[in-house]
C-alpha positions in Angstrom: -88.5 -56.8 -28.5 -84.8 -57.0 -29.4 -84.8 -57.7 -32.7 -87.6 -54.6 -33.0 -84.6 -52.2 -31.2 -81.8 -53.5 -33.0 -84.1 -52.6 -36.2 -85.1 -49.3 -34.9 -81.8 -48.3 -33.8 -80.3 -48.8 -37.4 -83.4 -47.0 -39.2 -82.7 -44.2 -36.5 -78.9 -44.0 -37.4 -79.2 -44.1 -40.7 -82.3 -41.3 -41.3 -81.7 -39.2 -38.1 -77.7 -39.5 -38.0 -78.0 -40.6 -34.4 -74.7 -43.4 -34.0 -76.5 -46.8 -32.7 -73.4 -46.9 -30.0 -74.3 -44.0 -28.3 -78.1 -44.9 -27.8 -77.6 -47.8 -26.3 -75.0 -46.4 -24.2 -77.7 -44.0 -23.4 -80.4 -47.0 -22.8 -78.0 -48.7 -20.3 -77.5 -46.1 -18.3 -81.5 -45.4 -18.5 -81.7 -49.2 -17.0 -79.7 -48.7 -14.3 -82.0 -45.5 -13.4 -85.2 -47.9 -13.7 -83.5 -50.9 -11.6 -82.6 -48.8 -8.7 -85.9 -46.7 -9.3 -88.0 -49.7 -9.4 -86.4 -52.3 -7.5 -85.3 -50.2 -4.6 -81.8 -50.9 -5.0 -78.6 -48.7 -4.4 -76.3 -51.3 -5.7 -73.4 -50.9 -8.2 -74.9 -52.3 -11.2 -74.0 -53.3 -14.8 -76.8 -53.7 -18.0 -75.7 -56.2 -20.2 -77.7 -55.8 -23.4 -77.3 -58.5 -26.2 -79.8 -57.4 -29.1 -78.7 -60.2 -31.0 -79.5 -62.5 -28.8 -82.7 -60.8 -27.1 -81.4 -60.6 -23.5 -81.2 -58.0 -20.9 -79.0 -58.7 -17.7 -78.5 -57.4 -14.8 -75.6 -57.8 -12.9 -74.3 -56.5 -9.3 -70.5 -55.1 -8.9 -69.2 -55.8 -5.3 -65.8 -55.4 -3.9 -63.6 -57.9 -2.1 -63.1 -56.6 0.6 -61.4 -57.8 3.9 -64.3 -56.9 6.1 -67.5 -55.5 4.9 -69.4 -52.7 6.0 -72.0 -51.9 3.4 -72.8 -55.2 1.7 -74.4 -53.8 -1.4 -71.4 -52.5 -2.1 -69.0 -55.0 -1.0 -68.5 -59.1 -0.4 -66.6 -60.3 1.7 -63.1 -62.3 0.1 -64.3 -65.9 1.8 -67.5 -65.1 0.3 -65.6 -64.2 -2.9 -63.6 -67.2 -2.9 -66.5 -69.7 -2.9 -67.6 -67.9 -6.2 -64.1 -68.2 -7.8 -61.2 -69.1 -6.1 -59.4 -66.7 -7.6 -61.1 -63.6 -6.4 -58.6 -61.5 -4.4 -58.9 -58.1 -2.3 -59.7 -55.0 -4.5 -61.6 -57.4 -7.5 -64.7 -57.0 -8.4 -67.2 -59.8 -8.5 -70.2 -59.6 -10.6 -73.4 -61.5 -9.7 -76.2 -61.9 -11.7 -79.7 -60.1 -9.9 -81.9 -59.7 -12.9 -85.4 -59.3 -11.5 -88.1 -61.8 -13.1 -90.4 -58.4 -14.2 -87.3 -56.6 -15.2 -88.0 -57.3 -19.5 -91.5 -55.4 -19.4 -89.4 -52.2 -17.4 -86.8 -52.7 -19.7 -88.8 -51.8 -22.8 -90.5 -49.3 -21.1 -86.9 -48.0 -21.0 -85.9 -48.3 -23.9 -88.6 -46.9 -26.0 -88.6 -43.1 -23.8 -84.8 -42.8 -23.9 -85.0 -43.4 -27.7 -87.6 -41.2 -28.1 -86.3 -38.7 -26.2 -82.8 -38.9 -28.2 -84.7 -38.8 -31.1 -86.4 -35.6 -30.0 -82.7 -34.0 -29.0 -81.1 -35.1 -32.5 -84.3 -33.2 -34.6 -84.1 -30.3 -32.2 -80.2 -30.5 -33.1 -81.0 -30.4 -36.5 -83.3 -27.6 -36.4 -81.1 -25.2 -34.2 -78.4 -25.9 -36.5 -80.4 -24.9 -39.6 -81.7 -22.0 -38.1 -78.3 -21.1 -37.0 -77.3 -20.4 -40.0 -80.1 -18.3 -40.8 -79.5 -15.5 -38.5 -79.7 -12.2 -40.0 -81.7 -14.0 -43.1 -84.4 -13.5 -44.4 -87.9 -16.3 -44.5 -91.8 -16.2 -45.2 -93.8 -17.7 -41.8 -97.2 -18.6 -41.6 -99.2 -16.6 -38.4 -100.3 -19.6 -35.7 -101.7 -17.7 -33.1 -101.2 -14.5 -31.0 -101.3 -13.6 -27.4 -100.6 -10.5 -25.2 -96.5 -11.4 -25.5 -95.7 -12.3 -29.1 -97.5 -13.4 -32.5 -96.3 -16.9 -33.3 -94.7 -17.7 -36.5 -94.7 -21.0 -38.1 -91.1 -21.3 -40.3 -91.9 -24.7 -41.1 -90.3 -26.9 -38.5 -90.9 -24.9 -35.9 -92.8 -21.3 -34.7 -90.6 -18.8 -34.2 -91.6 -15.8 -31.6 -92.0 -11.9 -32.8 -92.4 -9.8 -29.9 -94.5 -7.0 -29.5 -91.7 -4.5 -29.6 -90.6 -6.0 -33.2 -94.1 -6.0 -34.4 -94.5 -2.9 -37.0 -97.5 -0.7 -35.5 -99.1 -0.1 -39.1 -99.7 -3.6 -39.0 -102.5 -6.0 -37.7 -101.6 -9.7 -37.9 -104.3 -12.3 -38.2 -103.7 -16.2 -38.1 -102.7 -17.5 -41.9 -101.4 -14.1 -42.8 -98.1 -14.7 -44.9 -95.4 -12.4 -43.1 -91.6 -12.2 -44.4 -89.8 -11.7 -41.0 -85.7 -11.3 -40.6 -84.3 -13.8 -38.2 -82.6 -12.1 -35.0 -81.7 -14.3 -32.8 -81.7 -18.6 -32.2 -81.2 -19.5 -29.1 -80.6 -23.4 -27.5 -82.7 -23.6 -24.7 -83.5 -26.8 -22.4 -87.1 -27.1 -24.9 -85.4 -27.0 -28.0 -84.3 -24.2 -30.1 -86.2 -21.1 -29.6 -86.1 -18.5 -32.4 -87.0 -14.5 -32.8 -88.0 -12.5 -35.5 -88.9 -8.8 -36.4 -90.4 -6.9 -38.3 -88.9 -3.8 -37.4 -84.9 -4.4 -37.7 -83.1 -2.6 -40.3 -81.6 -5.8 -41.8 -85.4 -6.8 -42.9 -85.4 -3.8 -45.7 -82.2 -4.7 -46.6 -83.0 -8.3 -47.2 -86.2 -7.2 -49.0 -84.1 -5.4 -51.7 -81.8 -8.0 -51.9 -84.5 -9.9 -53.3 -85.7 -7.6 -55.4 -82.5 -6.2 -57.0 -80.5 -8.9 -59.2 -77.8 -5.8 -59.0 -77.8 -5.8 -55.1 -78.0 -10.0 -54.9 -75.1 -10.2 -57.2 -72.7 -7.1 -55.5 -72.7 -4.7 -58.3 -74.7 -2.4 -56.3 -74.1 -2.5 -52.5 -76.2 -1.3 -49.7 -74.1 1.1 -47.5 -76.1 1.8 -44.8 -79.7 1.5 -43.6 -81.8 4.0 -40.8 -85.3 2.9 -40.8 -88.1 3.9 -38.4 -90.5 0.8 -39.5 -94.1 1.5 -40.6 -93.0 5.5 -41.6 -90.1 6.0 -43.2 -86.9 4.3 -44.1 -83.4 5.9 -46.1 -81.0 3.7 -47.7 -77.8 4.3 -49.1 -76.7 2.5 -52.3 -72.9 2.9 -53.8 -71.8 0.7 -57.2 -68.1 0.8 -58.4 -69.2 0.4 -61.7 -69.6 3.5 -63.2 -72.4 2.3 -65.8 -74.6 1.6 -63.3 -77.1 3.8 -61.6 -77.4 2.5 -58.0 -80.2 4.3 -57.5 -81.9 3.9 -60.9 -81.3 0.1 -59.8 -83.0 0.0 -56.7 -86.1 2.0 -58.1 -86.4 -0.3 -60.8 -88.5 0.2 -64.4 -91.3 2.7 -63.3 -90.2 1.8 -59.9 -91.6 -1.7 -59.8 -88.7 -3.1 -57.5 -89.1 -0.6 -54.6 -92.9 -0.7 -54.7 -92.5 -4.7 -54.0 -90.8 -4.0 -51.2 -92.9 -0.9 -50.0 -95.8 -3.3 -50.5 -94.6 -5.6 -47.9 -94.1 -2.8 -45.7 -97.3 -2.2 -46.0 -96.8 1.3 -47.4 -93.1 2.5 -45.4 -91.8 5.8 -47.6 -88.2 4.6 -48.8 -86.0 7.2 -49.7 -82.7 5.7 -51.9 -79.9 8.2 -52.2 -76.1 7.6 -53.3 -73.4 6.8 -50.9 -70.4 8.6 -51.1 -67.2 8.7 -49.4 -67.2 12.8 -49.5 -69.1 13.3 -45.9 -70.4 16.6 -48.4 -71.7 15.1 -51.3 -73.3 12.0 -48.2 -75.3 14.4 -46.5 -76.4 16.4 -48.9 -77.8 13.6 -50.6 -79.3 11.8 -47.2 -81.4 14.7 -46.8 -83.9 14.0 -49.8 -85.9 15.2 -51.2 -85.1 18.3 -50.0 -82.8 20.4 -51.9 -79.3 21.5 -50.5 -77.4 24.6 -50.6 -74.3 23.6 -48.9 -72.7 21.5 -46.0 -69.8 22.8 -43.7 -68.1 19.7 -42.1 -66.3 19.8 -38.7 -64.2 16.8 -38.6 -63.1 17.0 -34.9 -66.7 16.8 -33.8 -68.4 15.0 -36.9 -70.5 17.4 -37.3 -72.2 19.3 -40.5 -73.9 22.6 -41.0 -76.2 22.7 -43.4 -77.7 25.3 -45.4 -81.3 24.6 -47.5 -83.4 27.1 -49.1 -85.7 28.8 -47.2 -88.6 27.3 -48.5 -87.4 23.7 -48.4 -86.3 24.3 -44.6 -89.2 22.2 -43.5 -89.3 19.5 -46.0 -85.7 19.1 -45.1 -86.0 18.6 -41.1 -89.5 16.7 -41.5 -92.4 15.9 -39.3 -91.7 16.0 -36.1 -88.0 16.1 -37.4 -87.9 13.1 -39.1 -85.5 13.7 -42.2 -83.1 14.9 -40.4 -83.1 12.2 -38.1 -82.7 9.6 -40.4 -80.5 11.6 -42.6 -78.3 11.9 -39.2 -78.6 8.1 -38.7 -77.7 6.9 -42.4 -74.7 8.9 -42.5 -73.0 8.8 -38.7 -72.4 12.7 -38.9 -74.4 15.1 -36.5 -76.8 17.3 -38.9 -77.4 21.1 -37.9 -79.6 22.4 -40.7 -80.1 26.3 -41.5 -82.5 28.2 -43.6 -80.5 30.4 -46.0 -81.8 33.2 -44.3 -80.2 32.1 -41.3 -77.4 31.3 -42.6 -76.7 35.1 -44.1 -77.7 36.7 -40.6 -74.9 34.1 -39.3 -72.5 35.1 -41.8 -71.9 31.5 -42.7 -73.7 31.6 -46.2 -72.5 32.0 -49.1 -68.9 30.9 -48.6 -66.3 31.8 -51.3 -65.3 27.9 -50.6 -69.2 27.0 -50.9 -69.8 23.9 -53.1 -72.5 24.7 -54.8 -74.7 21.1 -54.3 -78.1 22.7 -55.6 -78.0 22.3 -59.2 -76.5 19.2 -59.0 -78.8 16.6 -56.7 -80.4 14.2 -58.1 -84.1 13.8 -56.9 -84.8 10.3 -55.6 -87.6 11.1 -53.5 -90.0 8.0 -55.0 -93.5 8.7 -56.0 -95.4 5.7 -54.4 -98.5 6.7 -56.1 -98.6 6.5 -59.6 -94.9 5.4 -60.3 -93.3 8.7 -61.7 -90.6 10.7 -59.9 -91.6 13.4 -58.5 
């Protein structure tokens, strides 16, 4: 059995990284658990393990003491002194109790602690993979689904997508190849547990990252992302080059490169517009595709008024206020939006500061359907 260990324990430390040292640290301390266990005992104890050899002994550790009162614990010094004349008060004296059954228990022993260390080192190495790989991006494999969460195999282990993550245009079946974006990894007592969603912002982002060499290589960075999965998403894309289009980029040739990733959303609207550092120019462009007038900005409050033509007053606010929403959430600034009408009853419209935004806007409101801007 020895020379079986001693070969195990160098395969193990040389594929799985585990030192040899430590396990059968580990393993001695796991025999002095199964002596006492199994042999009743409560003495002080001491495993000597020679692998070269092929031994395992046990041995007790008493005390000299003066007068005894627990004698597992302790010998007496005229005991002590028929062992080794030397043996004074305060030494400890080893004797040898290694029980006749004690090799069978022994590699009992040994065989669970190794494979539970073994267990610990891979879950080690998984949760510090998957560390890594929060916020990222992978492809999973549906296992199985319960009332809870759909479980996700990312390989080496299934990952959890809860309900609430879960996008609700969707219906997942076991095999179905899913991309999910990696929120958390956590180190429990089990092993490394890891969640996913659907649903998180940083999941469209990724996606585009994928899809546009531009955005993978920082010519063209995201700015911000406000996404209400399944519906309707808005990004903001800014490039300090000034010969390239960010959101030409994006869109792609005949938009091919945001219909791959509106695919995998299983049909989410994605509006692209241009960042800017003018909150002005920002909003107007968040609220496509509807046309704007103008935009009054109150700094103090970071807040905007904004003026749209009467006919576009709807397509600007959205179902069940939708743009406006996610205009409000791409840019960080409060959105008040007025019909011109309005506006002229208010006396806020025309301004003789107004910056007239109308003629200038660039339409980026994507046609999904047969690859044309609308």
């Amino acid at each position: 059995m020895s020379s079986e260990l001693l070969d195990a324990l160098t395969i193990l430390e040389r594929e799985k990284g585990i030192s040899r040292d430590i396990l059968i640290d580990a393993i001695e301390a796991a025999l002095v658990s199964a002596y006492r266990r199994n042999f009743n005992q409560a003495q002080n104890v001491r495993i000597d393990m020679n692998l070269q050899a092929g031994s395992m002994r046990v041995f007790a550790r008493k005390e000299v003491v003066d007068q005894v009162f627990d004698p597992r614990l302790e010998i007496s010094l005229e005991d002590a002194v028929r062992i080794n004349p030397n043996y004074q008060v305060e030494d400890v004296v080893e004797m040898e109790v290694t029980p006749k059954d004690f090799g069978r228990i022994a590699a009992q022993t040994a065989k669970q602690v190794v494979t539970q260390r073994v267990r610990e080192a891979e879950r080690g190495i998984i949760y510090s993979e998957f560390i890594d790989r929060e916020e990222d991006i992978m492809t999973g494999i549906v296992q199985r689904l319960d009332s809870k969460f759909i479980y996700v195999s990312l390989g080496k282990i299934e990952a959890l997508l809860p309900v609430n993550e879960q996008m609700p245009n969707e219906r997942y079946k076991p095999h179905d190849r899913i991309k999910v974006f990696i929120t958390k990894v956590e180190k429990t007592t089990k092993g490394p547990q890891i969640f996913v969603s659907r649903t998180h912002p940083g999941l469209l982002k990724r996606l585009f990252e994928i899809e546009v060499p531009e955005i993978y290589d920082g010519t063209v960075e995201i700015k911000s992302v406000a996404r209400e999965a399944g519906d309707r998403s808005k990004i903001s894309v800014h490039s300090d080059n000034q010969e390239v289009d960010p959101v030409g980029s994006c869109v792609g040739p005949k938009g091919t490169r945001v219909q791959a990733v509106v695919n995998e959303l299983k049909g989410e609207k994605i509006d692209i517009v241009k960042w800017s550092d003018d909150p002005v120019v920002f909003v107007a462009n968040s609220l496509s595709p509807s046309k704007v007038l103008d935009v009054m900005v109150n700094e103090n409050e970071k807040a905007t008024t904004v003026v749209v033509p009467d006919y576009q007053l709807s397509l600007a606010i959205g179902k069940r206020g939708q743009n406006a929403r996610l205009a409000a959430k791409l840019t960080g600034w409060k959105i008040d939006i007025k019909s011109e009408a309005e506006a002229r009853e208010l006396g806020i419209y025309p301004r003789e500061e107004t910056i007239r935004l109308f003629d200038d806007q660039v339409d980026t409101d994507f046609d999904y359907e047969d690859g044309i801007d609308d």
